[in-house]
C-alpha positions as CSV (number, residue, x, y, z in Angstrom):
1,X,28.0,6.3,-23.5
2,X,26.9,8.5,-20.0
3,X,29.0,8.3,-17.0
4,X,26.6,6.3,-15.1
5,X,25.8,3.4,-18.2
6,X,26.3,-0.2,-17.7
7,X,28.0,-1.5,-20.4
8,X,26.1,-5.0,-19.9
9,X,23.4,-3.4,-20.5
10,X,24.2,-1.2,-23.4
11,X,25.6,-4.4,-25.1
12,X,22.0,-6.1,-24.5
13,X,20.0,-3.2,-25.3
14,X,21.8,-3.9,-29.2
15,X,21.4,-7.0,-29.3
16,X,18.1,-6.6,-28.5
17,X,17.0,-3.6,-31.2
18,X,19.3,-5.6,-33.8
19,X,17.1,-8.8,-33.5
20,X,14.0,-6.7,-34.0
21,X,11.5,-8.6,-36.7
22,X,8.4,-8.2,-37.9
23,X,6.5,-10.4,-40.0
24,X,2.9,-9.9,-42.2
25,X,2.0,-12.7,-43.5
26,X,-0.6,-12.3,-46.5
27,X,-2.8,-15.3,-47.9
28,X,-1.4,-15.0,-51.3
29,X,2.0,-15.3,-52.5
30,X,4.6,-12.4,-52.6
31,X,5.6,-11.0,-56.2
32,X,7.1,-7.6,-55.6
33,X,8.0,-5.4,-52.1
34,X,9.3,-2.2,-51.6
35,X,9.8,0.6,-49.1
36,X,7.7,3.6,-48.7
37,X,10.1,6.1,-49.8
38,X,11.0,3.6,-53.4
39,X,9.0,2.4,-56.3
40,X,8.7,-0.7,-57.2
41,X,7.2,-2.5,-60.6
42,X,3.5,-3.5,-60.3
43,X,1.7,-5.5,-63.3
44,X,-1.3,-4.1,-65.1
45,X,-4.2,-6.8,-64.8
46,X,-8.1,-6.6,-65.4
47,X,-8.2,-7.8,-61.6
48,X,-8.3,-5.3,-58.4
49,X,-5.2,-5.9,-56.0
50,X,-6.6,-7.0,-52.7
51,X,-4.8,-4.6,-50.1
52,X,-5.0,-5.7,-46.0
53,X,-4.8,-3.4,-43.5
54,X,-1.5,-4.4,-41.2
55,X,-2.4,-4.9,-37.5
56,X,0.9,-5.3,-35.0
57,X,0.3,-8.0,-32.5
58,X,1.6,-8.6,-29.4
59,X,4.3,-11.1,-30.5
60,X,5.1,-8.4,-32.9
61,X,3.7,-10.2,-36.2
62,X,1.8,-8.8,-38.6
63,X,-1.6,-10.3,-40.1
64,X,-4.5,-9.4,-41.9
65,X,-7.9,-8.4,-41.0
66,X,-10.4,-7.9,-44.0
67,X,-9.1,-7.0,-47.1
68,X,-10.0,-4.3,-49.4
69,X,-10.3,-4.2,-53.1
70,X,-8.7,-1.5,-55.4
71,X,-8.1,-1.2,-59.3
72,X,-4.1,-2.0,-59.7
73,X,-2.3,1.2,-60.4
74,X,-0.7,1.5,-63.8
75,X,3.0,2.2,-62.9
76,X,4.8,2.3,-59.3
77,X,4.7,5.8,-58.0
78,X,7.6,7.5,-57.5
79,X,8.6,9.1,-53.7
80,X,6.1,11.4,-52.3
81,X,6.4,14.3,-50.0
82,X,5.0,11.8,-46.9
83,X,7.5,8.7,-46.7
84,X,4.5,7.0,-44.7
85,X,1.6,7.0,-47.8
86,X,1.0,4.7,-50.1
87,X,-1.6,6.1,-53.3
88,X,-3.5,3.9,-55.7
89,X,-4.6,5.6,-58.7
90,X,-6.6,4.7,-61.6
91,X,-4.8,3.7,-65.1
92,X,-3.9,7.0,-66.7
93,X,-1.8,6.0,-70.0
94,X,-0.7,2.6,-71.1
95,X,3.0,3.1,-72.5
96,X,3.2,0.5,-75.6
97,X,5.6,2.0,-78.7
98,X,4.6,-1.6,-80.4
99,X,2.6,-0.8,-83.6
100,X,3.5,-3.8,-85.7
101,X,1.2,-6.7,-84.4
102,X,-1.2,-7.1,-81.3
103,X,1.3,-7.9,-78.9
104,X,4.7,-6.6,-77.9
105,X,7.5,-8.6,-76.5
106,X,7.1,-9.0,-72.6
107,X,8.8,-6.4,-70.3
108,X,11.1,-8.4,-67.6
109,X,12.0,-4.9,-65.4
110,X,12.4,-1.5,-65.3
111,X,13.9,1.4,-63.4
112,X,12.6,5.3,-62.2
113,X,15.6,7.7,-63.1
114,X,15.8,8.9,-59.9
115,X,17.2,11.8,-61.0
116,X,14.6,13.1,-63.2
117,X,11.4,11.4,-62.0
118,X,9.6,11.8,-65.2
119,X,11.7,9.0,-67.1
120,X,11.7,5.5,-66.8
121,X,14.0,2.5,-68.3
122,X,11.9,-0.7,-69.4
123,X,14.0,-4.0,-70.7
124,X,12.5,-6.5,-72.8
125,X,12.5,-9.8,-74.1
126,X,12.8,-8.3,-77.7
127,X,16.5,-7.5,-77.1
128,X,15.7,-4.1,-76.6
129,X,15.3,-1.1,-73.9
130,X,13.6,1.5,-74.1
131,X,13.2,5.2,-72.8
132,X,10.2,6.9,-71.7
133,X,8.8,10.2,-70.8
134,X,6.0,9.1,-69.0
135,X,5.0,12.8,-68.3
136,X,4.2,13.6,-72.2
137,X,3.6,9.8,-72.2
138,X,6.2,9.4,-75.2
139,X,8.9,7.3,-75.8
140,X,12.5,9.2,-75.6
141,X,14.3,6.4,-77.0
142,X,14.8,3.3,-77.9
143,X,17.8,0.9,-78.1
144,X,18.7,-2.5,-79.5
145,X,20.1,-3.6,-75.9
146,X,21.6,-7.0,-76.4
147,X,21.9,-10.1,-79.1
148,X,18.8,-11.9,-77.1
149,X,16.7,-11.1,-74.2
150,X,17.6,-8.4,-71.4
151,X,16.4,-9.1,-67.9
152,X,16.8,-6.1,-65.8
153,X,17.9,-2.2,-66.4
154,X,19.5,-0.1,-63.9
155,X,19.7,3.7,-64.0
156,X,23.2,5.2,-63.1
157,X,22.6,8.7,-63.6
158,X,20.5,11.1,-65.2
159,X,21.8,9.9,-68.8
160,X,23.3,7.0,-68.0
161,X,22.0,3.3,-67.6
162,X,22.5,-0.6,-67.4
163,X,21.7,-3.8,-68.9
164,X,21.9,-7.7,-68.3
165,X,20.8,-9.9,-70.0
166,X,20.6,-13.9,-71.1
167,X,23.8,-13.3,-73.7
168,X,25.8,-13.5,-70.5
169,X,27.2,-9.3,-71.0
170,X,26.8,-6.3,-68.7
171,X,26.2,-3.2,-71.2
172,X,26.3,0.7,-70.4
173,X,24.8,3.0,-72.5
174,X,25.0,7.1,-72.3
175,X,22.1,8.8,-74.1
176,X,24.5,11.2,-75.3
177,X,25.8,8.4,-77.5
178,X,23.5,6.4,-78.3
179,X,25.7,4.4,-81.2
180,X,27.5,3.0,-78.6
181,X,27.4,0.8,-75.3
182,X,30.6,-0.4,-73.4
183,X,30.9,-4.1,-72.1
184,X,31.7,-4.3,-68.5
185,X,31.6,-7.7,-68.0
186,X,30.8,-11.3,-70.1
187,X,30.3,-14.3,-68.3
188,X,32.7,-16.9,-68.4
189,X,30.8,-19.7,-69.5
190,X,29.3,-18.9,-73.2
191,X,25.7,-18.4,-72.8
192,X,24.9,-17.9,-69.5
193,X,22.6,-15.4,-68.6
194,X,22.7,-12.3,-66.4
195,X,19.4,-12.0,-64.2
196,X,19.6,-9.3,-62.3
197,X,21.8,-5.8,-61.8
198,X,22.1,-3.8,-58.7
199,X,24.0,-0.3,-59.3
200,X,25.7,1.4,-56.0
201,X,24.0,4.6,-55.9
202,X,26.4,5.8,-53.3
203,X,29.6,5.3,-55.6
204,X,28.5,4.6,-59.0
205,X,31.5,3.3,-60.2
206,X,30.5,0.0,-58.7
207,X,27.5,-2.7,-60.1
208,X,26.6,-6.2,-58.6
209,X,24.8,-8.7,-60.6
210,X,23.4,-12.3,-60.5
211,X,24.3,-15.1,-62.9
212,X,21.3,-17.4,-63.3
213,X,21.0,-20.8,-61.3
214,X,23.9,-19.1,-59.1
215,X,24.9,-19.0,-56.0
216,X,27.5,-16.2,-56.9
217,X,27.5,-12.6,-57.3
218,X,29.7,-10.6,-59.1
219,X,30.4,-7.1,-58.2
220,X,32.0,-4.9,-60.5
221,X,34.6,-1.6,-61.3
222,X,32.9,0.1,-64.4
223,X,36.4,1.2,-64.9
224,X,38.0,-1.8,-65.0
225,X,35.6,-3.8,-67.6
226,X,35.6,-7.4,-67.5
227,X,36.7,-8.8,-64.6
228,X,35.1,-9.0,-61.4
229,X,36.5,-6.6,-58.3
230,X,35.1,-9.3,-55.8
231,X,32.8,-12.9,-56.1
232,X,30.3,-13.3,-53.3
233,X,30.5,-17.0,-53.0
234,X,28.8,-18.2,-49.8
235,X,25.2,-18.7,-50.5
236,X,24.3,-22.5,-50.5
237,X,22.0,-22.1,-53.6
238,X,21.0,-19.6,-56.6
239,X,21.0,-16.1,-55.8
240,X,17.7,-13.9,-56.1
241,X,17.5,-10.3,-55.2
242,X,20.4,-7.8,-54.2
243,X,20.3,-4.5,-52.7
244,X,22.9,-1.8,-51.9
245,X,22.6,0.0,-48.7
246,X,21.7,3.3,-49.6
247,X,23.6,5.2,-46.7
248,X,26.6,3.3,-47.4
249,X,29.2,2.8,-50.3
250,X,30.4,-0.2,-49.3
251,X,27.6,-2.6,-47.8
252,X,25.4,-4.5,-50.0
253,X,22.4,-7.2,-49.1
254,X,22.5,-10.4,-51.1
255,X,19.1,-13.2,-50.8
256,X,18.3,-16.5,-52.4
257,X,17.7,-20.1,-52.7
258,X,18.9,-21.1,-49.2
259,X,16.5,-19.2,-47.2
260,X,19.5,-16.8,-46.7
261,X,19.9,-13.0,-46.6
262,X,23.7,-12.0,-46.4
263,X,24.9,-8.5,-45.8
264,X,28.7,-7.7,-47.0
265,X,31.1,-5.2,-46.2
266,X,33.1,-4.9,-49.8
267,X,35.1,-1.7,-48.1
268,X,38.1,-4.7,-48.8
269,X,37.5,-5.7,-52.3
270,X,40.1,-5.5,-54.3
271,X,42.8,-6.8,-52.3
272,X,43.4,-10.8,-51.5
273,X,41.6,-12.1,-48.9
274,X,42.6,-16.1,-48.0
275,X,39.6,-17.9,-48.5
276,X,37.3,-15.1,-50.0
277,X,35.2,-12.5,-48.4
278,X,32.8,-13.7,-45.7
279,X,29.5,-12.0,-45.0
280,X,29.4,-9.7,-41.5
281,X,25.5,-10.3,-40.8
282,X,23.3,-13.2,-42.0
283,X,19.9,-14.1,-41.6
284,X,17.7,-17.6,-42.3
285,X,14.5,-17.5,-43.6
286,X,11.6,-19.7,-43.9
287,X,11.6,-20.7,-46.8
288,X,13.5,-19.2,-51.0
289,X,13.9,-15.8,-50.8
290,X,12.4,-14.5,-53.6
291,X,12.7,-10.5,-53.1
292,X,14.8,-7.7,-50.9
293,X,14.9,-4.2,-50.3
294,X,16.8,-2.1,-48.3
295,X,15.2,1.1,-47.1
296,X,16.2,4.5,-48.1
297,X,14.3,6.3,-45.4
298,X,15.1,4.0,-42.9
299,X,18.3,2.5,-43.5
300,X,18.6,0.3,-40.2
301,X,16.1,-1.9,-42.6
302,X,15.7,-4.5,-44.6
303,X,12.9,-6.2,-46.0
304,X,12.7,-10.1,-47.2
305,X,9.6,-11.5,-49.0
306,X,9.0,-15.4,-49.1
307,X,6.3,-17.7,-50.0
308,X,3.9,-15.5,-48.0
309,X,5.8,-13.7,-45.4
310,X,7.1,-10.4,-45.8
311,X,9.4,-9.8,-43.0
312,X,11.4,-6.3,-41.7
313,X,14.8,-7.1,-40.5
314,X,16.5,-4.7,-38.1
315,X,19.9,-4.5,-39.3
């Protein structure tokens, strides 16, 4: 702060730049967001993805002017050299290992190793996940996961990944091993599933995930296996999306049924807190949040998808 700043003004000039929001609404409905600088899923279909170009209007929403058509690509793209492009290819290879019958068992997620771009985790319905190299467009490996369906896979290292799934368990696996997983966490009610992981890549010894028809989220120590450090317990309805901040150990971005986005400073967790932990920054939506992503290239944002409204929140 200068010499010659008022601090009235300073303190409005934040206020203002932290209740920057933009909004594009689309005339279909959101399934899948992401920032420019991290990939996303994207579903093969026979149809072309109908792309708009963004126009900024005065009141500083986003809408569409015509459309154009282009085939879907087959896989999200990992980070480019120009955090500002977005490239749509044409299908190169379809990665299916299933030989046994015309169809395989559905894919609910998967992850891009970060840390060697050239392998990717997919989790199944089948009970497994698998591995692959999508550069020799091979699988590396594959693993019976869980005793029934797993619903997400999150990549903790080069080696190293995670797995939720509807038995209710949190699983690690090392590649170097693969014989073995370690349990992390069960649910506490039998049969519950796990929906949805989140892994800290700042400090990877901590995990968040989502139990289903929640409104709680469990973060977790990997190495203190089974319980909970810290429940996030103040969303009104079930939970959908979660995001770490990627600049920051200790903030993460929770979204859901109640039309909420919270973001949480667990810098705390681990020690009693009267009441349990309350959320430093909250913002309503229109309607269910159904996705959220928190942007490595430009961590001062977050983006919300609902209904059909994507919104960019200045945080």
């Amino acid at each position: 702060m200068g010499a010659n700043s008022d601090p009235t003004q300073d303190g409005s000039d934040e206020q203002q730049r932290r209740s920057e929001i933009y909004t594009y609404e689309a005339p279909w409905h959101f399934s899948s967001t992401t920032p420019t600088a991290r990939s996303a899923p994207t579903l093969t279909s026979p149809s072309n993805i109908r792309t708009p170009p963004p126009r900024l209007s005065s009141s500083l929403t986003r809408s569409a002017r015509s459309p154009t058509s282009s085939p879907p690509p087959a896989t999200s793209s990992a980070s480019g050299a120009s955090p500002t492009t977005i490239a749509a290819s044409r299908s190169k290879s379809l990665l299916n290992n299933n030989r046994t019958s015309e169809f395989c068992g559905p894919l609910t997620s998967f992850d891009w190793n970060e840390a060697e771009p050239k392998r990717i985790g997919t989790s199944s319905i089948d009970t497994t996940c698998t591995i692959w190299d999508i550069e020799r467009e091979t699988v590396d490996t594959q693993l019976i996961a869980h005793d029934k369906e797993v619903y997400d896979i999150a990549w903790g290292g080069v080696g190293v990944f995670a797995s939720v799934s509807a038995d209710g368990s949190v699983r690690v696996f090392d590649l170097r091993d693969k014989e073995h997983s370690t349990i992390i966490y069960e649910s506490s009610e039998p049969d519950t599933p796990l929906v949805r992981l989140g892994w800290n890549k700042q400090d990877p010894r901590y995990m968040a995930t989502i139990i289903m028809d929640s409104a709680k989220v469990v973060v977790l120590d990997i190495r203190f296996p089974t319980l909970p450090v810290v429940e996030l317990q103040r969303h009104q309805a079930s939970v959908n999306a979660i995001a770490w901040a990627p600049h920051s150990s200790c903030h993460i971005c929770t979204a859901g049924d109640d039309s909420q986005a919270l973001i949480w400073d667990l810098s705390s967790m681990g020690q009693p807190i009267e009441g349990g932990l309350d959320p430093i920054l909250a913002y309503t939506a229109g309607a269910e949040i159904e996705q959220l992503q928190w942007s490595s290239s430009q961590p001062d944002w977050v983006a919300i998808a609902f209904s059909t409204k994507l919104q960019i929140l200045r945080v």
